[in-house]
Each structure stands twice: as C-alpha cells, then as structure tokens.
N, C-alpha and C positions, 0 to 999 in steps of 0.2 A: 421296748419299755421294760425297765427292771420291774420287776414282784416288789412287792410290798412286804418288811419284815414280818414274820408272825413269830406270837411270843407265846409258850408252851409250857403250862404247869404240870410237872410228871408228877407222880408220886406213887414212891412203892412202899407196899403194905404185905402181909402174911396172915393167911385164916389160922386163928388160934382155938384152935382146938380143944381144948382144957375150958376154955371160957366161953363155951357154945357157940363157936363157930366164926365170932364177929372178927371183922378185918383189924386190923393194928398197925396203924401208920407208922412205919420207920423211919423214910424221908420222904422230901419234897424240894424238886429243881423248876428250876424254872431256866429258859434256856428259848433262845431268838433262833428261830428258821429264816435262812437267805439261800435263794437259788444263785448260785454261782453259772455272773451269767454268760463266760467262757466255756464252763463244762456241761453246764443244764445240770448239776447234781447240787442238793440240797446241801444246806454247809451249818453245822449246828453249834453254836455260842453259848456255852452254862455262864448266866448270869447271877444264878442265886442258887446256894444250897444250905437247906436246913435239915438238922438233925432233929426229928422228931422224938425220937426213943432214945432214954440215957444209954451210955455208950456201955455200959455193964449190961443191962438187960437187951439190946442188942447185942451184943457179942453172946450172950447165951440163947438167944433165939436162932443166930447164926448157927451155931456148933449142934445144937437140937438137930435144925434143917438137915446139914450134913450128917450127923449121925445117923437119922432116918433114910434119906436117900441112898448111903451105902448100904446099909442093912439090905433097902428094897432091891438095889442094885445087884448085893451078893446074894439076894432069895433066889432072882430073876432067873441068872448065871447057872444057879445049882440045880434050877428045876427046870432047864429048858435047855436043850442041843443048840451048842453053838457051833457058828463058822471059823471061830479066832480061837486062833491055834494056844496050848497051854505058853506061857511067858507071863515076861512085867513088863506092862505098859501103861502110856499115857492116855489121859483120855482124848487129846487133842491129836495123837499119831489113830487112835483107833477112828476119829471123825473123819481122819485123812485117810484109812485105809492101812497103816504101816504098823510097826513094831520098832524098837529100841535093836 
C-alpha cells in the first residue's frame, strides 16, 4: 500500500541580534513528501516558495551572517592547533578530507 503524501511548511528564519534576539522570517516552502515506492527513500516536491524578507534586506542579512562566521572561523584557526596543513582550500575539499 503506497504512503500517503505529506505536505510540509519549512521556514527559515535568523535570530537578530540588534533587535533583542527575536526570529526574522526570511522564507517559507512548502513542499509534498512521497515515499518512492521502488526505493523506500522519501522524494521531496517544492510546491510553494515565499519570500518573506525584501530581497535588499535579505541579502544584507546574508553578507552580515557570512561576515561573522569567517571572522569566527578565522578566530578559531588562529587560536587553536590545527591538523590541515598551511594552503588554499575549499570548504567542501576540507569536509572531504582533501586540498586543491
């Protein structure tokens, strides 16, 4: 007997900090789960997506996030012994284990 579709409101938000803490909706999808019933793995369908936050003050919330997270990233780096050898890398070779 196939599943029954289930239909799922995501939504992603960011604590803003400046403004005491409260969440700040960006988007919201909505999106149909089906079990694929050859493989048994769930199969996900974006049916709606809404921009909640103008696309200006989103993208400056973006670039904030990033800025902060290298900053923390390059603190982290400088104040703690690493295993990865000095070079330029990616962050997707270093999840993998590798270098350029």
């Amino acid at each position: 007997m196939a599943r029954k579709t289930e239909r799922w409101t995501l939504s992603s938000s960011f604590i803003d900090k400046t403004h005491g803490g409260e969440p700040k909706p960006m988007t919201e999808r909505v999106v149909d789960l089906q079990k694929d019933p050859k493989t048994g793995k769930w199969v996900v369908h974006e049916v709606e997506c809404r921009q909640l936050m103008p696309e200006e003050e989103r993208k400056a919330v973006v670039d904030a996030i990033m800025r902060n997270a290298s900053e923390q990233m390059s603190e982290y780096i400088s104040t703690h012994d690493s295993a990865i050898a000095p070079g330029t890398y990616k962050i997707v070779d270093l999840l993998r284990g590798g270098s350029e």
